[in-house]
Every structure is written in structure tokens, then in C-alpha cells.
C-alpha positions as CSV (number, residue, x, y, z in Angstrom):
1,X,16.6,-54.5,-7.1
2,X,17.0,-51.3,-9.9
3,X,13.7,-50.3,-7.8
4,X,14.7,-51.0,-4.4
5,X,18.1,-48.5,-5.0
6,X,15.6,-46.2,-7.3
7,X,13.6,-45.8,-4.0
8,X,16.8,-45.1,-1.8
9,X,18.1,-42.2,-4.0
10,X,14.8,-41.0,-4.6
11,X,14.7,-40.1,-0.3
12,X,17.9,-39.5,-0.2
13,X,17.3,-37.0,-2.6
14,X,14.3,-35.6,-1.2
15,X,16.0,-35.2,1.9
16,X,19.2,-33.4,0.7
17,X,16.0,-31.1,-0.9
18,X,14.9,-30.6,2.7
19,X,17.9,-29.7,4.6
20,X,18.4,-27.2,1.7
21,X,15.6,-25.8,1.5
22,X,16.2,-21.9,1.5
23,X,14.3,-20.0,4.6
24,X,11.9,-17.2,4.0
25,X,10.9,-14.1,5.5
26,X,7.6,-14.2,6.6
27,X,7.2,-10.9,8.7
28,X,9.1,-8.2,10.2
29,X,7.5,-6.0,13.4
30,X,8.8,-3.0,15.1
31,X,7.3,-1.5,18.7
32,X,6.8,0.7,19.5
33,X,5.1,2.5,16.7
34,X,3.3,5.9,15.2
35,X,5.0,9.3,17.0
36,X,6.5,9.7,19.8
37,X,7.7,13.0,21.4
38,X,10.5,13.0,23.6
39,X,13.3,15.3,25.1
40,X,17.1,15.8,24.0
41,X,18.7,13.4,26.0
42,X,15.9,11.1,26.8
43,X,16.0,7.1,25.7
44,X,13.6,4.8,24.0
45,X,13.7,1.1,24.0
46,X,12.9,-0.1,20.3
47,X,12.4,-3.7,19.3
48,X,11.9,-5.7,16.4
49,X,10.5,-9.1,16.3
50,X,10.3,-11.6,13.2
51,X,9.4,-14.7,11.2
52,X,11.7,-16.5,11.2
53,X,13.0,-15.7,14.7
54,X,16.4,-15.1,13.6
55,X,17.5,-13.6,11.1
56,X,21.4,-12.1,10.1
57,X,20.8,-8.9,10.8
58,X,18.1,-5.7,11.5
59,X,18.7,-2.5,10.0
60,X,17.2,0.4,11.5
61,X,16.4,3.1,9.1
62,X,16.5,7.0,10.2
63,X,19.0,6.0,13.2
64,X,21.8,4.0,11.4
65,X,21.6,1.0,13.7
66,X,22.3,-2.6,12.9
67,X,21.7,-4.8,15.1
68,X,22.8,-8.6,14.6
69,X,22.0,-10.1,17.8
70,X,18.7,-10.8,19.7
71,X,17.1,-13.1,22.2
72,X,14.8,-15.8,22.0
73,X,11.9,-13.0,21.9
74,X,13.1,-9.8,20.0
75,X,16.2,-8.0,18.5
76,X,16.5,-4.5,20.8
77,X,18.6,-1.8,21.1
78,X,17.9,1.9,23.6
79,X,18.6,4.6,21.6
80,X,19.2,8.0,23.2
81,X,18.5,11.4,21.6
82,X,21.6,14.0,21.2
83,X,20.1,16.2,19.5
84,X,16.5,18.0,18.3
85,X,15.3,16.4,15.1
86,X,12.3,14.5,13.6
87,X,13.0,10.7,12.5
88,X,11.1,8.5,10.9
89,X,12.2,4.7,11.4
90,X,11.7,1.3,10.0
91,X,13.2,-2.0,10.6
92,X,14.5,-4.0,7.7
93,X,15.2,-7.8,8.3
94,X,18.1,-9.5,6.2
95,X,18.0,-13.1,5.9
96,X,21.0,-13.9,3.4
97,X,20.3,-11.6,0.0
98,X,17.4,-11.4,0.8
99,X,15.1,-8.5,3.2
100,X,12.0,-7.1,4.4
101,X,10.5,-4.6,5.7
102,X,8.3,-3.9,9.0
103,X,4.7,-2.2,7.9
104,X,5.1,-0.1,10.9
105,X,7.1,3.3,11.3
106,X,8.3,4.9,14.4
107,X,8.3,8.5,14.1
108,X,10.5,10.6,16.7
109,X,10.2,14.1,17.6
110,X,13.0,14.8,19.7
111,X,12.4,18.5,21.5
112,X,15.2,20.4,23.0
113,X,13.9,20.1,26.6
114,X,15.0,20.7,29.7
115,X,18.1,22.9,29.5
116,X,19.2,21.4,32.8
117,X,19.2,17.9,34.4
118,X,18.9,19.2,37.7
119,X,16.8,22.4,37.1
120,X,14.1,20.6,35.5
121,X,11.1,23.4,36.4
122,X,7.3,23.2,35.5
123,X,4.2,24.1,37.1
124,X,3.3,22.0,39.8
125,X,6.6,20.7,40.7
126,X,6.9,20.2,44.6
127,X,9.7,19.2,46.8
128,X,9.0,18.3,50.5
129,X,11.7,18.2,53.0
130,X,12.1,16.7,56.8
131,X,14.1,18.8,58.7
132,X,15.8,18.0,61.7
133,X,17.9,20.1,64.0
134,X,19.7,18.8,66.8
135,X,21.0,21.2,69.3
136,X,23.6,20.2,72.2
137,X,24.9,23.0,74.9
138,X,28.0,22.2,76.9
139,X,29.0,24.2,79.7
140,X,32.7,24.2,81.1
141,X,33.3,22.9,84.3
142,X,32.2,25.6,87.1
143,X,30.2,27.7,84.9
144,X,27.3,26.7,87.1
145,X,24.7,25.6,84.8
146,X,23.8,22.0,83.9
147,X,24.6,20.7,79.8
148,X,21.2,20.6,77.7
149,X,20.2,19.0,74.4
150,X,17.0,19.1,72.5
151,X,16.3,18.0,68.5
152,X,13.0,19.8,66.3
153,X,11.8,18.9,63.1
154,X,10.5,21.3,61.1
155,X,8.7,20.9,57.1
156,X,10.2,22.8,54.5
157,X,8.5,22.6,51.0
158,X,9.1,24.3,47.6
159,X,7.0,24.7,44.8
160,X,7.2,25.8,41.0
161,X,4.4,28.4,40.5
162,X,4.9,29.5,37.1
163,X,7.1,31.1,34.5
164,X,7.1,34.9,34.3
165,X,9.2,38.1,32.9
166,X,11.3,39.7,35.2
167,X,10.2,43.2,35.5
168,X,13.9,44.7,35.1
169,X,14.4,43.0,32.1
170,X,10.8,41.9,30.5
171,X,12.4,39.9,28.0
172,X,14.3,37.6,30.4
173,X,11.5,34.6,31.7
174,X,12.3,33.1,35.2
175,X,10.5,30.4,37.0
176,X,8.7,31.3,40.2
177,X,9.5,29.1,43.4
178,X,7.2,29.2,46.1
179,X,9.3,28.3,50.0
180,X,7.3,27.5,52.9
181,X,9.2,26.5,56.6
182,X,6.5,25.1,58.6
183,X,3.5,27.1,58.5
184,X,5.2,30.5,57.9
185,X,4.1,32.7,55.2
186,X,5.7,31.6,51.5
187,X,8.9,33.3,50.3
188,X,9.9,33.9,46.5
189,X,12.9,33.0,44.5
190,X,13.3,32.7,40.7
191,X,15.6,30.9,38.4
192,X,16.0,31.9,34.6
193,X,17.6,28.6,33.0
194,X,20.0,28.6,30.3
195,X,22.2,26.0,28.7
196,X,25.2,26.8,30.9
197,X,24.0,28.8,33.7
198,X,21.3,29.1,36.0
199,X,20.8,32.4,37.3
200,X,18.8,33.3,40.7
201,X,17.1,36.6,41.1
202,X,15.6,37.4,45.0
203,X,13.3,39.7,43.2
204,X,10.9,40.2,39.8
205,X,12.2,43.7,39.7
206,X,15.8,43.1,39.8
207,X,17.7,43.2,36.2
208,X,20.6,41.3,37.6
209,X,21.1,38.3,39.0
210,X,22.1,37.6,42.6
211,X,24.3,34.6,41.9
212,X,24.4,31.9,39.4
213,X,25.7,28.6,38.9
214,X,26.8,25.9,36.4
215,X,23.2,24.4,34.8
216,X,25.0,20.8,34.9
217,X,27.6,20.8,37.6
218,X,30.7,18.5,36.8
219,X,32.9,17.4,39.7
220,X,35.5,20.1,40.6
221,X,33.1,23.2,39.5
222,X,32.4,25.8,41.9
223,X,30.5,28.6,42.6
224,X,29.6,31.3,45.0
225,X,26.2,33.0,47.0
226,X,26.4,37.1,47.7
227,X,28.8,39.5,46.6
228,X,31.6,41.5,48.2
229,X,29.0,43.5,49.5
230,X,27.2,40.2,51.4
231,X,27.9,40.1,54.9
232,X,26.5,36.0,54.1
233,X,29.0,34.8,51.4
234,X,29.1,31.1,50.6
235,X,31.3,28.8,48.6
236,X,29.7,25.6,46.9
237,X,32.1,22.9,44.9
238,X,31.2,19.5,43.2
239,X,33.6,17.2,45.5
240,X,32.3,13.7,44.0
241,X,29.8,12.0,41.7
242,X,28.2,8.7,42.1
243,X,27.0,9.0,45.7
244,X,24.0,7.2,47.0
245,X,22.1,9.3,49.2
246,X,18.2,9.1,50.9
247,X,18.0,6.2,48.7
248,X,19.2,7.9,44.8
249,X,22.0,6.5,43.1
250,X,24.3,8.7,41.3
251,X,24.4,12.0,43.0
252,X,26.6,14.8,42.8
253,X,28.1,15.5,46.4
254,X,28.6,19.2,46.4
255,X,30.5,20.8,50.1
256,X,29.6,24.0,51.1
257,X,31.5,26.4,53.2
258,X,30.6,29.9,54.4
259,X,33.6,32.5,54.1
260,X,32.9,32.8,58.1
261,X,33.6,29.2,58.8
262,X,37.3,30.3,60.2
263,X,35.7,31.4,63.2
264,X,34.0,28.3,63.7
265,X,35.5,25.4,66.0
266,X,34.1,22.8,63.4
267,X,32.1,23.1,60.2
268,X,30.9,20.4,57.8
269,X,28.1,20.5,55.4
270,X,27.0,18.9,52.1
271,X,24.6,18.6,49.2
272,X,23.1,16.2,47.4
273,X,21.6,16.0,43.9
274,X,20.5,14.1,41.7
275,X,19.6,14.1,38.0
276,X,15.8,14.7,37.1
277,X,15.2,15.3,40.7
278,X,17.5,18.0,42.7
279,X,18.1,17.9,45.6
280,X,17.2,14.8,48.1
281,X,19.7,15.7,51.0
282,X,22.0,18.2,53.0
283,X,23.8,17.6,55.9
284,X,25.4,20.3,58.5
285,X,27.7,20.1,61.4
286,X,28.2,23.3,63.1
287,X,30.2,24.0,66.4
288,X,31.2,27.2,68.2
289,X,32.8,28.1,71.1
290,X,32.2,31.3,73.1
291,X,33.9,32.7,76.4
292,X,32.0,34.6,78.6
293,X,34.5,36.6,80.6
294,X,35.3,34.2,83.9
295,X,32.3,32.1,83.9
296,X,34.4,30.0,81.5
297,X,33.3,29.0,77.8
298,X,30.3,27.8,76.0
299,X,29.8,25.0,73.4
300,X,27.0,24.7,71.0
301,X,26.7,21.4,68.6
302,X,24.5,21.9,66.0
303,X,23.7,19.1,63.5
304,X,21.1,19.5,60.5
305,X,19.6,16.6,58.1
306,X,17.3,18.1,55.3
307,X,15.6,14.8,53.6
308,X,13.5,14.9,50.7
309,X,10.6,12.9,51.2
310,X,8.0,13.4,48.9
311,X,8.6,14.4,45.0
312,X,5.9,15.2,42.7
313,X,6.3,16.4,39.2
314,X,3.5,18.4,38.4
């Protein structure tokens, strides 16, 4: 009997050793590894996996990140870089009082970048745009000629050449633009790109600018083409974000209105960019009405839709 109950509490006891049995780390792994460069305001994805699969918490060294929950496969967080610096991270598991750490280090060199998340310019970068004009042409009543209406599509492509001093100020680099309509010969335009501002130049020998505008327009900012010398003076403000447009999510909608639109019997016209890209649409709506002494009046309806539709980044 003393053996039979001997036998009992000797299990019993070897369970209760079981259940109690304190867990160990066994391994902790972080991906990605070894360096990485990337740009001020870019995001990496950075995991960490371990034995056993879950664990009270992940410390991530170099970041300050903890992270204390994960799924069945990894603990991960995206981490997005504010500003330049060189890290150097590692994961550390904790498991009660006790840790480890991965083998692995991730090391981060985060470069200032692009200066503007629409302006992102390097050689090779091309834009390709549809074009398509629609023309309608009303004639009042006993003007003697019939109403007409006709629509063309034309190509209209810009390319990033190269970066190069402007020879009215050597110091100051601009980036060379290269526009083609159709199969017409290739027109210039340069932008120097700052933090704040981009500035246009028509010309490598001007030493000013002929307009600029905000490097990372916010909704409600505004700014202008020409001067008070321009005949061709044009007004451009940020009317709304997060538009979808030609297929892009989160656009800037931007309307733009020529100083001459008064004499205009309608006008309408909008731009649409997007971050990393530019811009992927415009729209125009144009309508004038002429009177030719008795004959009676003239309308012209003219409608634009510039589509981007073909990106390449160089």
C-alpha cells in the first residue's frame, strides 16, 4: 500500500516538475540584416523571429523600439527614418529575467535624400503624357455656318537630363528637363531644388529665377507663374489632398487660374500630384464667346485631359 501511494506522489511530483518547468531561449533572429542605405523619410520593415515563438517582449537596440506583440510567424514593426544618421540595431528577446540576443545586426544609413517628395529628379527620369484636346464650335442662329467639333491627341514627354550650374550663378546646380510635344524639337527648363522651394529658371544663363514654388505643397498654399511684367500670369493653389486620380491614391489637387480668366465665359482647370511621382493628370475647361459685328457670336468649347501613362525612374 506505502508503495502504491509512494508511486502516486512520486508522478504527481514529476508532473508538478513538468508544468513548471522554466522555458528557455533558444535563438533570437532579426531580417533583414548587414547595411542598408536608405533616404530621410523612407520605411523599412524589420522582423524578429524566435525560439520559443513567443516571448514577453523584443527590444530593439539603436531605434528604441519594444515591441511585445507578434504573430504566429514574427514580431514586426516599419520604422521610418526622420532624420540622417547611421544605426546599428540588434534585437534582444526577454523571456521573464531572462534575454538574448540576435547574432545578426542591421546597420542603417539614412541619407538626406530627396529634398522634395514631388520633385524627386535624377537622370533618366521620364514622364509620358496622353493628350487630348477636344474642340466644339457653336455658331449663333443665322450666322450662316454649320456647328463643328473635332478631338486630337497629341504625346507630350519630359525627361531629366542631368544636373548642371547655372551660368549666372555657377555655384547654384539646377536639373535639366528635356520637353517634347509630339515630334517637335525638345525645349529646356530647369529646377534648382531646395528644402522649401523649388525654383524654375527658362534659361542656364539667367541668375534669377522665373518663378518658384513650395518644394512640398500643403493644402491652402499658393503660388504664382510670370511677373508684373508677364502678359501670361497664372495663379496655382493646393485646393485638397487625398484625391484619387489616373489611378494614384493620395494626390494633391491643385486649381489653377490665369489672371485673364475674367474674360473668359467659363474656366476650370486642375492638377494632380502625387508623392514620388508628380504629376499623373490635368484637366482644362475653356469657353469663350466672341461677337463678330452682326453676323452674331461665336462659341468655342475647349476641353483638355493630360494623362500620365508611362513612368520610368531612371
Amino acid at each position: 500500500m506505502k508503495k502504491a501511494l509512494l508511486c502516486v506522489l512520486s508522478l504527481v511530483l514529476a508532473a508538478g516538475f513538468v508544468v513548471c518547468a522554466k522555458e528557455e531561449l533558444v535563438s533570437v533572429d532579426l531580417s533583414p540584416t548587414g547595411d542598408h542605405t536608405i533616404n530621410m523619410g523612407d520605411s523599412i520593415q524589420i522582423e524578429v523571429t524566435t525560439d520559443p515563438a513567443v516571448v514577453d517582449s523584443i527590444v530593439l537596440s539603436g531605434i528604441d523600439v519594444t515591441l511585445t506583440e507578434g504573430s504566429e510567424d514574427a514580431y514586426s514593426t516599419w520604422w521610418k527614418a526622420e532624420t540622417t544618421d547611421t544605426l546599428y540595431i540588434t534585437a534582444t528577446a526577454w523571456l521573464g529575467d531572462e534575454n538574448l540576443e540576435s547574432e545578426g545586426t542591421l546597420h542603417i544609413v539614412v541619407n538626406e535624400g530627396y529634398l522634395s517628395p514631388y520633385f524627386q529628379f535624377k537622370e533618366g527620369k521620364r514622364w509620358e503624357y496622353e493628350d487630348v484636346y477636344s474642340f466644339t464650335i457653336d455658331y449663333s442662329e443665322g450666322y450662316g455656318m454649320e456647328d463643328t467639333s473635332w478631338q486630337d491627341t497629341l504625346w507630350y514627354t519630359q525627361e531629366v537630363v542631368r544636373e548642371v550650374p547655372l551660368q549666372g550663378s555657377p555655384e547654384i546646380k539646377a536639373w535639366e528637363l528635356s520637353c517634347v510635344l509630339d515630334d517637335g524639337a525638345p525645349s529646356t527648363i530647369y529646377y534648382r531644388i531646395t528644402k522649401d522651394s523649388v525654383y524654375v529658371y527658362a534659361s542656364l544663363q539667367d541668375s534669377t529665377h522665373w518663378y518658384s514654388l513650395p518644394s512640398n505643397p500643403k493644402l491652402g498654399d499658393r503660388w504664382e507663374t510670370g511677373d508684373t511684367n508677364t502678359l501670361i500670369r497664372t495663379t496655382y493653389e493646393v485646393i485638397s489632398e487625398g484625391e484619387e486620380a489616373n489611378g494614384y491614391n493620395n494626390c494633391i489637387k491643385i486649381k489653377v487660374l490665369p489672371h485673364e480668366y475674367e474674360g473668359y465665359e467659363g474656366y476650370e482647370s486642375f492638377y494632380y500630384w502625387v508623392l514620388n511621382v508628380w504629376e499623373v493628370l490635368r484637366t482644362e475647361f475653356l469657353v469663350t464667346v466672341d461677337t463678330v459685328g452682326e453676323l452674331g457670336t461665336i462659341t468655342i468649347i475647349r476641353e483638355e485631359e493630360r494623362t500620365l501613362v508611362s513612368f520610368t525612374e531612371g
